[in-house]
N, C-alpha and C positions, 0 to 999 in steps of 0.2 A: 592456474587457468580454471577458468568455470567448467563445471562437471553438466554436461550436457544432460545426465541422466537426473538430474538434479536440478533446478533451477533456483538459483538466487536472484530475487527481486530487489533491490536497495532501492528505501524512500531516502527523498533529498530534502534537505529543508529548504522551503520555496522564498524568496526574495517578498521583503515587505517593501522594499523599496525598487526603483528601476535603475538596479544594477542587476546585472548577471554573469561580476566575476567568482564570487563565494559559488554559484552553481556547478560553475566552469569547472571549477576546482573540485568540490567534490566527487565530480562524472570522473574526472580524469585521476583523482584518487582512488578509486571506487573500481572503474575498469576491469582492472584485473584479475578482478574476483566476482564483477554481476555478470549477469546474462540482460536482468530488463534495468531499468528505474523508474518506481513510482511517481509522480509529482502530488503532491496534497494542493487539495480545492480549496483557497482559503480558509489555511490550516488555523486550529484552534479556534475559531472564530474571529481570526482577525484575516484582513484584507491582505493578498498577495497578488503577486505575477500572474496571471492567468495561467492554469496549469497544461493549457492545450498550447502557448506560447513556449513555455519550459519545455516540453514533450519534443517540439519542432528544434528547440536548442540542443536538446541531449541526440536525437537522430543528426543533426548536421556535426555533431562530436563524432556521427560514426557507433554513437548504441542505440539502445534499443527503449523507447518511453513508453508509460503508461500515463494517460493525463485520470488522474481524482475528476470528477464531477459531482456536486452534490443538488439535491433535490431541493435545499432549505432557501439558497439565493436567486433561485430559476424558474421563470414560468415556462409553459411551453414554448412558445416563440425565444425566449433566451438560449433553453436547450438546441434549439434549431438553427440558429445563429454560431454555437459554438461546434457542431458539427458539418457545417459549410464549413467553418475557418479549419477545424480539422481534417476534412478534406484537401480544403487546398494549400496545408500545409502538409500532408503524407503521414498525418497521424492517426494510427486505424484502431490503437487498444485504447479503451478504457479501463474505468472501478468507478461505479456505480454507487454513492452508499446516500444518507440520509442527514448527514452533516451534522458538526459540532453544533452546541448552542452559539450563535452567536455575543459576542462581547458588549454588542450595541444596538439597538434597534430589534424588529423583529422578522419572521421567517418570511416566504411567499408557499402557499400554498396549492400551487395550481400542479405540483408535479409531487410523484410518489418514485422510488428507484422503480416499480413494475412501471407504470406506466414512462419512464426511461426508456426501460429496454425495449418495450412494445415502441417508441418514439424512434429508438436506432433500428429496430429489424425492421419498420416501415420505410426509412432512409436507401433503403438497397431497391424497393420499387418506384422511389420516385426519383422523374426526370433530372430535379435539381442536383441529383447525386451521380448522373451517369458517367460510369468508368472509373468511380471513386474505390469501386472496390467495397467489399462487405464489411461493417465494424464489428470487432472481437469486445465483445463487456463480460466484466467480471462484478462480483457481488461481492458484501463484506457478511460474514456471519459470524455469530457468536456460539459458544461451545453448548449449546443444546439443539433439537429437531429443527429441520430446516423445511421453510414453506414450501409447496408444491412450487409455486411458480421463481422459484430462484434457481430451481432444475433447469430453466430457460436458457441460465446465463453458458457462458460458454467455460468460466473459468470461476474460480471462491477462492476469496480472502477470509482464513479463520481468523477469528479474535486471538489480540497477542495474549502469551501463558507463558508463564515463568515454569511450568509444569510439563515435565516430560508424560507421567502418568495420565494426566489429564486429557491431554491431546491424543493421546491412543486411545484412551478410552471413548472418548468423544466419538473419533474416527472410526472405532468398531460398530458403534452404536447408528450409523448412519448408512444410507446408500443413496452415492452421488456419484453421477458417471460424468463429471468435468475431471480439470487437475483442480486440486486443493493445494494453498497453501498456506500453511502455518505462520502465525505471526509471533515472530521472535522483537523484543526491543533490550535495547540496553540500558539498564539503571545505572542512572547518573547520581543519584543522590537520593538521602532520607525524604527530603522534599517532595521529587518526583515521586517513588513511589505512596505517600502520602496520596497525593493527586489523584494518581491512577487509580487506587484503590475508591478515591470518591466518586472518580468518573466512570469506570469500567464495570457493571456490573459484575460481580461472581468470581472477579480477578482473585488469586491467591497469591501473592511475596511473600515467601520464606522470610522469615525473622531474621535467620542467621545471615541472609545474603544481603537485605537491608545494612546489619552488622555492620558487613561485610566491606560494603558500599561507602560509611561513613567514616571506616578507617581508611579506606586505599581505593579510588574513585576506580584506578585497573580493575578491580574486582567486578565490577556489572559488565565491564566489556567481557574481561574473559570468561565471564557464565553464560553470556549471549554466543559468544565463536564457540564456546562446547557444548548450548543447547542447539545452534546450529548443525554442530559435526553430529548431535546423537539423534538430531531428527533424519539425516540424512540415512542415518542406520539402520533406521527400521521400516524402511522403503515404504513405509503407510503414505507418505506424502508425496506430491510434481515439487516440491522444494517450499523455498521460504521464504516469507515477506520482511525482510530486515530493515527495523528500524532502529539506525546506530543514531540516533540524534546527532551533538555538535561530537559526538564520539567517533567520526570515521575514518580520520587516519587511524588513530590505533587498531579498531576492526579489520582496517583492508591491510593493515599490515599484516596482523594475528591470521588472519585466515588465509594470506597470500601465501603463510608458510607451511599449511597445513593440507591445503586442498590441494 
């Protein structure tokens, strides 16, 4: 059962096509160990489900959604189009972030995540929203100083770390009066982390756990469910943002026996 003191986030991987039995499945695999689920904003740079669409499927499962928005595919009037439909689907949390490069074409530039969140805190004074109730947003940051104005958000996503050391340290080094949560993912392969390390700035992979990774793929899951149990240890964090990729049966197995 999820530890209320603790919250576990699970991202989903979001549908490139318009199905939404692989979603279904993962929420209801997932269950018994999240509290929220993430949905990603057309993740990777490639085109998905609308993530405020997925949010509304994962609530009528009976949990609890976070939709992605990103700044890089949205002018202001798209943001405000996707927040009407958020409303009138009963979706109130966001994550706010700045988006993947996209794959094909290029960004829109009329929106920044500040002016986001200044876009939803305006949404609670205007008519078009009355009785919708106030939106909860969340920020993504990475493991150094965080801007004044991301103090705004109500909740932070830290950058994933394979680093227990790190992320305390990080955490010391800060004063943020939201919940924060740590982002935990799981290595699937030499490849992925390859990736990440060209995407992520300042990311660290242990050598040995790459190793690790390329003999016995179990290995990235079970460094992810014990980097989970040992964040949860040291109560610096509101919980974790779990990205098991196409890993989540094993994850919600591994941690359904633990937690």
């Amino acid at each position: 059962m999820p530890d209320h003191d603790f919250d576990l986030i699970c991202e989903i991987e979001p549908p490139t096509r318009p199905d939404l039995k692989r979603v279904r499945h993962q929420i209801g695999v997932m269950s018994p160990i999240a509290d929220s689920f993430l949905i990603p904003d057309n993740h990777i740079g490639r085109a998905t489900v609308s993530s405020v669409a997925v949010a509304h499927e994962v609530q009528a499962m009976g949990a609890s959604g976070i939709a992605c928005l990103n700044s890089r595919d949205r002018n202001v009037l798209g943001l405000q189009r996707d927040l009407l439909t958020a409303a009138a689907y009963g979706v109130r949390r966001f994550l706010f972030v700045y988006g993947d490069k996209p794959t094909s074409g290029g960004r829109t530039s009329d929106l920044t995540v500040r002016t986001m969140i200044e876009q939803s805190r305006a949404a609670a004074q205007d008519p078009r929203f009355q009785g919708a109730g106030q939106f909860q947003v969340g920020v993504a940051t990475g493991l150094r100083p965080i801007p004044t104005w991301k103090h705004e958000a109500d909740f932070a996503f830290a950058q994933v770390s394979f680093s227990l050391e790190a992320l305390i340290r990080w955490r010391e080094s800060i004063t943020l009066d939201i919940p924060i949560f740590a982002g935990v993912m799981v290595l699937a392969s030499p490849t992925m982390a390859r990736n990440l390390a060209a995407s992520i700035p300042d990311i660290d992979i242990p050598d040995a756990l790459v190793q690790a990774v390329d003999q016995d793929p179990q290995a990235g899951v079970e460094a992810a469910c014990d980097q989970v149990l040992a964040i949860r240890a040291t109560g610096a964090f509101a919980g974790v943002h779990l990205v098991p990729v196409s890993r989540y049966r094993q994850v919600a197995a591994r941690l359904e026996a633990v937690l």
